[in-house]
PAKOL-674557 format. One record per residue (C-alpha): x, y, z; residue in one letter; residue number from 1. Coordinates in steps of 0.001 Angstrom, whole numbers. Example, Ala and Ser with C-alpha at 12.3 -4.5 7.8 and 13.67 -1.06 7.14 Angstrom:
! residues 2
> 12300	-4500	7800	a	1
> 13670	-1060	7140	s	2
***
This chain:
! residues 516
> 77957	36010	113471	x	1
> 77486	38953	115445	x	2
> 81265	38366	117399	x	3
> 82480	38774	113800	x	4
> 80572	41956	113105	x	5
> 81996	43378	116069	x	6
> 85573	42342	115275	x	7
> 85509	43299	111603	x	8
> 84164	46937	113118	x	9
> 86353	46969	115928	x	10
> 89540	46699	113163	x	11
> 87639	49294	111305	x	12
> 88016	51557	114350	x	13
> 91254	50755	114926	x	14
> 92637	51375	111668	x	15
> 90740	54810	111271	x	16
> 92177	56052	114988	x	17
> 95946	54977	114118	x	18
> 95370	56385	110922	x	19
> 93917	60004	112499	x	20
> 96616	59331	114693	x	21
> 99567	59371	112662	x	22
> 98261	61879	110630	x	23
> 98239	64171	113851	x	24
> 101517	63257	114618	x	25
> 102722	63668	110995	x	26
> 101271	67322	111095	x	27
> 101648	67882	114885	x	28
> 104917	66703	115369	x	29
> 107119	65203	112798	x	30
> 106897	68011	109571	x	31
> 107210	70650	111839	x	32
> 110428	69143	113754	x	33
> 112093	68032	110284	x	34
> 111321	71545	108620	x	35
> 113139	73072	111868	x	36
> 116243	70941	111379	x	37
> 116791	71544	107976	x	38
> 116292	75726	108062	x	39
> 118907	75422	110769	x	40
> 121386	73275	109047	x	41
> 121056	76702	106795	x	42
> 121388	79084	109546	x	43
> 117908	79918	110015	x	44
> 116851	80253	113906	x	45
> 114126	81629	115773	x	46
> 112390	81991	119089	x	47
> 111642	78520	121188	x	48
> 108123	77336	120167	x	49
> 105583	76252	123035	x	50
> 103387	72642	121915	x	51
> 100940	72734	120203	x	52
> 100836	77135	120628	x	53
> 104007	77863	119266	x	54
> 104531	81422	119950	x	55
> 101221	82837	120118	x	56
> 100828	84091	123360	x	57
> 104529	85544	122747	x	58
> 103316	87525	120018	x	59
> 99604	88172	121504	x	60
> 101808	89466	124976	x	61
> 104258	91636	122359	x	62
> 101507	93183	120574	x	63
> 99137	94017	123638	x	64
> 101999	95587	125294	x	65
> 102932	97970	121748	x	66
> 99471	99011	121541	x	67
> 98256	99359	125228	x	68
> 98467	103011	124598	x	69
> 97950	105603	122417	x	70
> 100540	107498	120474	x	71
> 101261	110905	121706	x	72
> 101272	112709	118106	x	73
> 100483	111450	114536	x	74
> 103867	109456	114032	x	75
> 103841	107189	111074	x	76
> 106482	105123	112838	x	77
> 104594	102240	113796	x	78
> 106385	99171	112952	x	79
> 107292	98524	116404	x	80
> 103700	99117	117726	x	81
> 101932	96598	114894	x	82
> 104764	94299	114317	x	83
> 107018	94360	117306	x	84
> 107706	90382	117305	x	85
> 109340	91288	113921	x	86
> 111449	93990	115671	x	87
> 112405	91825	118295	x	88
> 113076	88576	116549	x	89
> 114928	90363	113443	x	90
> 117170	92102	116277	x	91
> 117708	88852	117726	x	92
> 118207	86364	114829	x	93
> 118713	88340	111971	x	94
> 116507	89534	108690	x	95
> 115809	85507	107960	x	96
> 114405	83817	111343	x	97
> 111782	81243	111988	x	98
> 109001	81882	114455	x	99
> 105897	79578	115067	x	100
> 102101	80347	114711	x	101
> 100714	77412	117043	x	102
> 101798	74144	114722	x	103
> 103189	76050	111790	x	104
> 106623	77577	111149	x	105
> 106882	80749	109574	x	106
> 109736	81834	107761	x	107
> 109718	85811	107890	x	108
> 111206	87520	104220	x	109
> 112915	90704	104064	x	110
> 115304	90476	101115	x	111
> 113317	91766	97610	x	112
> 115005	89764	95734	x	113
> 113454	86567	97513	x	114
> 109695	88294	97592	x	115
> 109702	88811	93547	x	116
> 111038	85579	93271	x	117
> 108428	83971	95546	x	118
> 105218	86243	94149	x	119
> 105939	85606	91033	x	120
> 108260	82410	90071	x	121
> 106631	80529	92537	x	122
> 103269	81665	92037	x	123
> 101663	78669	91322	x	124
> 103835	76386	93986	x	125
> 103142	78723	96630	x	126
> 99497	79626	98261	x	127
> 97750	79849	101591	x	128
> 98285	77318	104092	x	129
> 95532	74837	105787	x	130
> 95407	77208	109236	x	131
> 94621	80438	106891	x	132
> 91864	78747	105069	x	133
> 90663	77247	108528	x	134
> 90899	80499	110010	x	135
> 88976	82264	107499	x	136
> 86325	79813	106846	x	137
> 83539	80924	107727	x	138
> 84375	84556	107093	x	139
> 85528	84394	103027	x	140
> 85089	80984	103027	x	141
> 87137	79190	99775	x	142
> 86371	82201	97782	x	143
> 89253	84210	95199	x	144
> 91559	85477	98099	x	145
> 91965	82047	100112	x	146
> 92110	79496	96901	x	147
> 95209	77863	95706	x	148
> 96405	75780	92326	x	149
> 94188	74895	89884	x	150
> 90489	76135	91763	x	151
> 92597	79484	92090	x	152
> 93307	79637	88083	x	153
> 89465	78938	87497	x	154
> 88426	81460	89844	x	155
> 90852	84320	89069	x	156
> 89767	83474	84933	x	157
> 85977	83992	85965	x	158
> 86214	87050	87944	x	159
> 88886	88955	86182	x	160
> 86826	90352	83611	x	161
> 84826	92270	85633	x	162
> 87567	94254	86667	x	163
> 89231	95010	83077	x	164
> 89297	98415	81017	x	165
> 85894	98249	79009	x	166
> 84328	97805	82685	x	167
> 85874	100181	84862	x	168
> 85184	102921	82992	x	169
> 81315	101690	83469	x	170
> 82178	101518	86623	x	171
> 83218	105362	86632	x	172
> 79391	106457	86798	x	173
> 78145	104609	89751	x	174
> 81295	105954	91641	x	175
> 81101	109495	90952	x	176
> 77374	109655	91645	x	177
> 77663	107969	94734	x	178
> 80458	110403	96164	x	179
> 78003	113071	94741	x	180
> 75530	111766	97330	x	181
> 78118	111443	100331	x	182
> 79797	114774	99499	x	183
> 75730	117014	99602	x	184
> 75076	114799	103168	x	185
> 78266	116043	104505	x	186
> 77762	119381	102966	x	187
> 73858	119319	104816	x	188
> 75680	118290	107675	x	189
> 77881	121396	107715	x	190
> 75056	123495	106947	x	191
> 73210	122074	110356	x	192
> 76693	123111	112329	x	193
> 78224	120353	112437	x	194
> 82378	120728	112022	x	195
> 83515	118039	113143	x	196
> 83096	113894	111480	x	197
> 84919	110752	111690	x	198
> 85743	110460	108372	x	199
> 86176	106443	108441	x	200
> 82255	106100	108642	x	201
> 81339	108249	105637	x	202
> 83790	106495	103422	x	203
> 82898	103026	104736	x	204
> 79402	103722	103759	x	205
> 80411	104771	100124	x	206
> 82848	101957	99230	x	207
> 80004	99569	100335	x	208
> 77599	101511	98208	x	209
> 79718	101748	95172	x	210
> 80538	97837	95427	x	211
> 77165	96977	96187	x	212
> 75909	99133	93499	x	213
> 78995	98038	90816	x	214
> 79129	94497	91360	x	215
> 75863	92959	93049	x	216
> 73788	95862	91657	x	217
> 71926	96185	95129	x	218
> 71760	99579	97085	x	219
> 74415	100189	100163	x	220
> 70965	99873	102745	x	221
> 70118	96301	101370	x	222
> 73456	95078	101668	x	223
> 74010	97254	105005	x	224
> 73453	93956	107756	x	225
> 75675	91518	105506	x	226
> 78222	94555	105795	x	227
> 77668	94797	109409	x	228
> 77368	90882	109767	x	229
> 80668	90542	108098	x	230
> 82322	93334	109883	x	231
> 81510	91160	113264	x	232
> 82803	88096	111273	x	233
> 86276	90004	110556	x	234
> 86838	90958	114167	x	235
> 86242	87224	115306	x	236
> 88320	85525	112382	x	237
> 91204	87891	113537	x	238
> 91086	85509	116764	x	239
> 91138	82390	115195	x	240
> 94585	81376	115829	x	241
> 93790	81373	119562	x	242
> 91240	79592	118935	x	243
> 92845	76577	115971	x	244
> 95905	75700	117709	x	245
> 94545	72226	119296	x	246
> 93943	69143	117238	x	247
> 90034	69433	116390	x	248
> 89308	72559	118164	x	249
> 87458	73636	115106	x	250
> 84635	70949	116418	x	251
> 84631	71849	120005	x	252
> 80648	73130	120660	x	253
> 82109	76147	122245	x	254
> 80802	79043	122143	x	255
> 83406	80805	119782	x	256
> 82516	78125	117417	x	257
> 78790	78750	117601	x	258
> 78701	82517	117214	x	259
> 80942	82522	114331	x	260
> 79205	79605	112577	x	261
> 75720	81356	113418	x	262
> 76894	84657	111857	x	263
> 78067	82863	108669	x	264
> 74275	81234	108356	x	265
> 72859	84456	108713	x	266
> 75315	85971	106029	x	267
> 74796	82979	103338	x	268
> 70661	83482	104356	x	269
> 71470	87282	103120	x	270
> 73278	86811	100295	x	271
> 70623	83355	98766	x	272
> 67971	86396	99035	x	273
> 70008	88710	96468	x	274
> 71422	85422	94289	x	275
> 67427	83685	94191	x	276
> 66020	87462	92631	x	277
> 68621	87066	90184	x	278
> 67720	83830	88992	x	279
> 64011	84227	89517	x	280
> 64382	87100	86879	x	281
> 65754	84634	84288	x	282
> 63340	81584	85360	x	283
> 60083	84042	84832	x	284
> 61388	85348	81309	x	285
> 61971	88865	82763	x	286
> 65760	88444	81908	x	287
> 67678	86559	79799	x	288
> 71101	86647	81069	x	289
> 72081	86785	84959	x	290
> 73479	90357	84221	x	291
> 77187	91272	83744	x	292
> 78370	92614	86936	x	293
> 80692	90366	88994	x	294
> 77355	88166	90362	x	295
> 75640	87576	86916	x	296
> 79488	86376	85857	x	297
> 79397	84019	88198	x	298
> 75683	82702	87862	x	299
> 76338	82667	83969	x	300
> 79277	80659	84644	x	301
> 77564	77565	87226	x	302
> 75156	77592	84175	x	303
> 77625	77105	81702	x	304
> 79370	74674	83730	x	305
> 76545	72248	84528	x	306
> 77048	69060	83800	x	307
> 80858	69514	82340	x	308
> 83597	67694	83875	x	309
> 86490	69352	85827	x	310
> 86217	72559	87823	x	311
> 82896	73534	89090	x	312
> 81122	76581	90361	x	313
> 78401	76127	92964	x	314
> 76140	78179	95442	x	315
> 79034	77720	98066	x	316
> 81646	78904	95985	x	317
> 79467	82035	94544	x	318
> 78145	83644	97839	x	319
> 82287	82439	99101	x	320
> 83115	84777	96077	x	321
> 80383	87505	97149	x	322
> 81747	87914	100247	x	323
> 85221	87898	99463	x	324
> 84380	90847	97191	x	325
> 81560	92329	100157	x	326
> 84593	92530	102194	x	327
> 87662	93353	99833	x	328
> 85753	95628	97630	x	329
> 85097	98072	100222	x	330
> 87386	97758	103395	x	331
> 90699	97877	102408	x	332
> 89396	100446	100113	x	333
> 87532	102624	102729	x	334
> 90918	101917	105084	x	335
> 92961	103743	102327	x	336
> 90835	106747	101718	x	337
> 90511	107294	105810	x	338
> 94432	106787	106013	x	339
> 94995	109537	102850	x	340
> 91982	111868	104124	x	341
> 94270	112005	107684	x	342
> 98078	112827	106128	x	343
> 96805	115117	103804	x	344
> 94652	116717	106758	x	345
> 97667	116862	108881	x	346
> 99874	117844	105664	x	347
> 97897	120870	104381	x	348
> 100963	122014	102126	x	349
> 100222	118657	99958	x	350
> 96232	118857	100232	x	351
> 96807	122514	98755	x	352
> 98759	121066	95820	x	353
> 96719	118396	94952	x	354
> 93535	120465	94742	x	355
> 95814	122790	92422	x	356
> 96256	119911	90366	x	357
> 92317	118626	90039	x	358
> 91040	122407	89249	x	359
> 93876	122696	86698	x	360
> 92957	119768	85259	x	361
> 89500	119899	85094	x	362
> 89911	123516	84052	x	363
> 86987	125124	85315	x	364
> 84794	121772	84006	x	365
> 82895	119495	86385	x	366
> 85431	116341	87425	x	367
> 85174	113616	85234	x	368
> 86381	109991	84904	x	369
> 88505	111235	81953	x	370
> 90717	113694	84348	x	371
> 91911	110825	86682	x	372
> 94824	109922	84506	x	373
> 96229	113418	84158	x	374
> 96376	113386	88328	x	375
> 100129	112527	89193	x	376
> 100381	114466	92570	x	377
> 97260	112744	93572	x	378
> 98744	109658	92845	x	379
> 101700	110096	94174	x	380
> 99682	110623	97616	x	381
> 97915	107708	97146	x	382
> 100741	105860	97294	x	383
> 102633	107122	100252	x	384
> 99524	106279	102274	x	385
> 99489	102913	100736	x	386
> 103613	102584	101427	x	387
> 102936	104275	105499	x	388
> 99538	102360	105948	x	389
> 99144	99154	103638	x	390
> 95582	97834	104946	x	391
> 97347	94465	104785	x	392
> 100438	94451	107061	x	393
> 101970	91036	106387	x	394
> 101571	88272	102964	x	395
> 101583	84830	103874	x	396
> 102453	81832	101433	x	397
> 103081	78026	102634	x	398
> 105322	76006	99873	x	399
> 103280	73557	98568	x	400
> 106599	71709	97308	x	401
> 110405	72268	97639	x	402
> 111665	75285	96400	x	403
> 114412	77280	95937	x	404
> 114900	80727	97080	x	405
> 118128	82276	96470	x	406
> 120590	80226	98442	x	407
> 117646	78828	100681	x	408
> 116251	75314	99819	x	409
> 112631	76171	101642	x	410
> 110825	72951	102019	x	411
> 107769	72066	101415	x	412
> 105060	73145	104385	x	413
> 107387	75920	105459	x	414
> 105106	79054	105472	x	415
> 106609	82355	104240	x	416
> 105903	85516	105730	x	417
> 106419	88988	104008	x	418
> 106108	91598	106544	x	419
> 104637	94104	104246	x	420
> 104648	96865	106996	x	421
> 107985	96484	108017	x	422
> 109485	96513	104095	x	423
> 107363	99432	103679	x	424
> 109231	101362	106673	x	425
> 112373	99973	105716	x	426
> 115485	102431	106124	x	427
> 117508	101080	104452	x	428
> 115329	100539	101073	x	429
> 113327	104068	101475	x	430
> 115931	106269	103011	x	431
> 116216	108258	106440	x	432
> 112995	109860	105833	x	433
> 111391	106426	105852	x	434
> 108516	107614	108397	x	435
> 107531	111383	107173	x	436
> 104723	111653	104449	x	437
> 107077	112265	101348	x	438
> 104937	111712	98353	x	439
> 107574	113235	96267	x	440
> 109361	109816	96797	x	441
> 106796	108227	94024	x	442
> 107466	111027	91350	x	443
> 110062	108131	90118	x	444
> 108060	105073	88819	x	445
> 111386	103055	88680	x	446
> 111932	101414	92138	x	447
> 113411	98096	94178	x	448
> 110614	95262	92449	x	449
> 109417	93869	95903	x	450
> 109939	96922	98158	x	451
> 106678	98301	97900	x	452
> 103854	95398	97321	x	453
> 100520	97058	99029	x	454
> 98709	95108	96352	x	455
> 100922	92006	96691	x	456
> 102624	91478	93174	x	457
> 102932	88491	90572	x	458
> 99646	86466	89104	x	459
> 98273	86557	92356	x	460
> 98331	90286	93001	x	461
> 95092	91629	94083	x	462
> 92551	91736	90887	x	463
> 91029	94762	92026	x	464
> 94039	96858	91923	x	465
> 92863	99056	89262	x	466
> 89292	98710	90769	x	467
> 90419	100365	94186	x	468
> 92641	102971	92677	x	469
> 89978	104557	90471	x	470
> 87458	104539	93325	x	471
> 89959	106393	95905	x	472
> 91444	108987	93025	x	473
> 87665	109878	92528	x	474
> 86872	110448	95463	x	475
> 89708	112168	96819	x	476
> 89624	114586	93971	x	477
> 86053	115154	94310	x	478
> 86516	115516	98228	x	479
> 89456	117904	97658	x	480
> 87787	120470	95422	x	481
> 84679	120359	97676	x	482
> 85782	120759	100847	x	483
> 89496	121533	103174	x	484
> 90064	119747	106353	x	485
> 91935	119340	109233	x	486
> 92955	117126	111990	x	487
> 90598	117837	114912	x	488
> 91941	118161	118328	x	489
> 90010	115076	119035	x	490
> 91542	112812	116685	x	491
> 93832	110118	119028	x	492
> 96790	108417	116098	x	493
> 96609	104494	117505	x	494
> 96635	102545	114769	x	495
> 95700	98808	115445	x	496
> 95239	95655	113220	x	497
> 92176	93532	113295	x	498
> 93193	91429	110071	x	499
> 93724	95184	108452	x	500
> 95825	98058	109627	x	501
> 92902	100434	111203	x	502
> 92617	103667	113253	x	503
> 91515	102152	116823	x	504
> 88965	105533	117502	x	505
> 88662	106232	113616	x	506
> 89844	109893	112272	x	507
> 88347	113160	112879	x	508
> 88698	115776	110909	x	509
> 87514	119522	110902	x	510
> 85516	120144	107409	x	511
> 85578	123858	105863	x	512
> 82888	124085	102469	x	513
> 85053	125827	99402	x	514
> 81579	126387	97482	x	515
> 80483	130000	97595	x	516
***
């Protein structure tokens, strides 16, 4: 009896380990050779790969080369210090060309007309690939940014609403008092004799204080260590592909693996303490809803959905959500004010005009919500730092079925990669002055769809858009009338990315009070 036990187990174990066997294969081996045949047979080449790495450490050996040292002025032509594996590879092979990030093939997309059609024909056949959602894990987890198909569709349906019309303009409050509260601590600052301040800090603080306040209605301090925790979570996900590229490294005990895992406990340990007040409000009576900022929508929602059949909300998913929104909600925003404060710092002609434009505007009044629409030249600003300094440098999407893309038949597993950065600095699509701060370039809403996408574009755009372009026009137009500024001597221009595009010793500026 017991011989038979141990043969019927010993099948067992077989069949599992040629089964996890040809699955590595399948994934290791054969899907990534056939998807390299067939882009050639179109035409489509690209650097050698390495096994199992691909061209990682070609990329990783490009990029610490490009950014070894600093620039010697403020030169927004940085394309070739970020990105210069695209430079090199498009040089070599062409706008279309195939390089490999450890197992997977990328496919890197230049042409417009291909990104529309990808962002938004191929929304829903198109998402983020198995090594993004692996790499990201335990950072955003499966939250809004890293979902795909149908879980995506539920998600982006629960959390849109607290980013539409009715509450943004709610939202308009909490913003402008909390720039109130930044702007009289730089202004005490100034008053103590202090000229000089990294600007990145102070608006780092305020974004997480107006999302902490807007959507998890919790002060900046209480949420300041999962801010911190995540920030330390950011900078080690940004590693991860060093770290993914062989077969079941994800369950190595090293110590990589244990750090990042540890941080992501202490995170979710942070977050249960906010999400258990909430529902300990409702349980004692003291509340009868969960509250309508972005966290009582999705605690309403795992109530509602209790029970029902289909797509489900849970703990995971909701603090997966919170920090997707943590870490979105005031980053990239924080990124784009510190990127605007330094052009229009080093551009005083256009800081000048735009504070024209807010005290004509508010016309002697104190700056309201009501103003921000009437702001074009601010606007206009706001864009060129987007188009010279997206936070995001590239989009990535993985066909999740055979597609067609103009006259390329991409199939399925074939990751796509939209150099954002490089579009954005494109010659050819933004003319010779492609790297000087032109703002007047945006006075003309009607350009190339798919040449500027700092947002990404289609149904999977960012659902904060509107979100982070109220908070920056705010404060930017309450910064402008309070204060002027200039680039300190100090300030060193190396921009670096750590999953975002940041400044690698943050900006310093030179503030000068305009009250009185």
């Amino acid at each position: 009896m017991a011989t038979v036990v141990l043969l019927v187990l010993l099948i067992v174990f077989l069949v599992l380990f040629i089964r996890v066997a040809y699955q590595n294969i399948t994934c290791y081996l054969i899907t990534p050779r056939s998807i390299k045949k067939i882009m050639e047979k179109q035409g489509v080449y690209g650097p050698k790969p390495r096994f199992l790495v691909g061209n990682i450490l070609d990329m990783a050996s490009l990029v610490s080369k490009s950014t070894s040292k600093d620039m010697d002025t403020i030169n927004h032509d940085i394309v070739g210090r970020l990105l210069p594996h695209f430079l090199t590879w498009s040089k070599q092979y062409g706008k279309r060309f195939i390089f490999w990030n450890g197992i997977e093939p990328r496919m890197c997309i230049t042409e417009t007309e291909h990104i529309k059609e990808l962002l938004s024909k191929y929304s829903t056949k198109a998402g983020k690939s198995w090594l993004q959602q692996q790499g990201s894990k335990h950072f955003i987890g499966r939250g809004l940014l890293m979902a795909n198909g149908d879980d995506w569709h539920h998600q982006r349906h629960i959390v849109a609403p607290a980013f539409t019309g009715d509450k943004l303009k709610g939202y308009g409050g909490h913003m402008v008092d909390c720039t109130k509260h930044m702007l009289q601590s730089l202004q005490n600052a100034l008053e103590l004799g202090q000229t000089e301040f990294e600007i990145g800090e102070y608006m780092t603080r305020l974004t997480a204080d107006i999302i902490s306040r807007t959507e998890f209605d919790c002060s900046y301090e209480k949420g300041q260590q999962i801010f911190h925790l995540l920030t330390v979570l950011q900078n080690l996900c940004a590693q991860s592909s060093r770290h993914l590229w062989f077969p079941g490294s994800r369950f190595f005990p090293s110590k990589y693996n244990r750090e990042i895992k540890s941080l992501k406990m202490e995170v979710e340990r942070l977050l249960m303490e906010i999400i258990q007040s909430r529902r300990d409000c409702v349980e004692i009576g003291r509340s009868s809803s969960y509250g309508n900022d972005l966290l009582g929508m999705l605690l309403n929602e795992m109530q509602k959905k209790k029970g029902n059949i289909g797509f489900s909300i849970n703990l995971q998913l909701i603090m997966d959500e919170c920090k997707t929104f943590f870490f979105a909600g005031h980053e990239t925003t924080a990124l784009l004010l510190t990127w605007t404060v330094m052009l229009l710092a080093s551009n005083p002609e256009w800081q000048d005009k735009v504070r024209a434009e807010v005290k004509e505007v508010c016309n002697g009044g104190e700056f309201s919500i009501d103003h921000l629409s009437k702001l074009s030249s601010l606007n206009m600003v706001i864009n060129e730092s987007l188009r010279l300094y997206p936070p995001a440098s590239v989009l990535p999407r993985i066909a999740f079925e055979d597609i067609k893309l103009g006259d390329l038949h991409i199939p399925k597993g074939l990751s796509m990669w939209i150099p954002v950065l490089a579009i954005h600095h494109s010659e050819e699509l933004w003319g010779k002055d492609v790297n000087e701060f032109n703002p007047d370039r945006f006075a003309s809403k009607s350009y190339t769809p798919g040449r500027f996408i700092p947002f990404a574009a289609g149904p999977r755009n960012c659902v904060g858009q509107s979100f982070a372009m109220m908070e920056a026009k705010i404060i930017l137009a309450m910064l402008i009338t309070k204060f002027s500024f200039t680039i300190s001597d100090s300030y060193r221009h190396a921009p670096v990315i750590i999953l975002t595009i940041k400044p690698k010793y943050g900006v310093q500026v030179c503030l000068k009070s305009l009250d009185p």
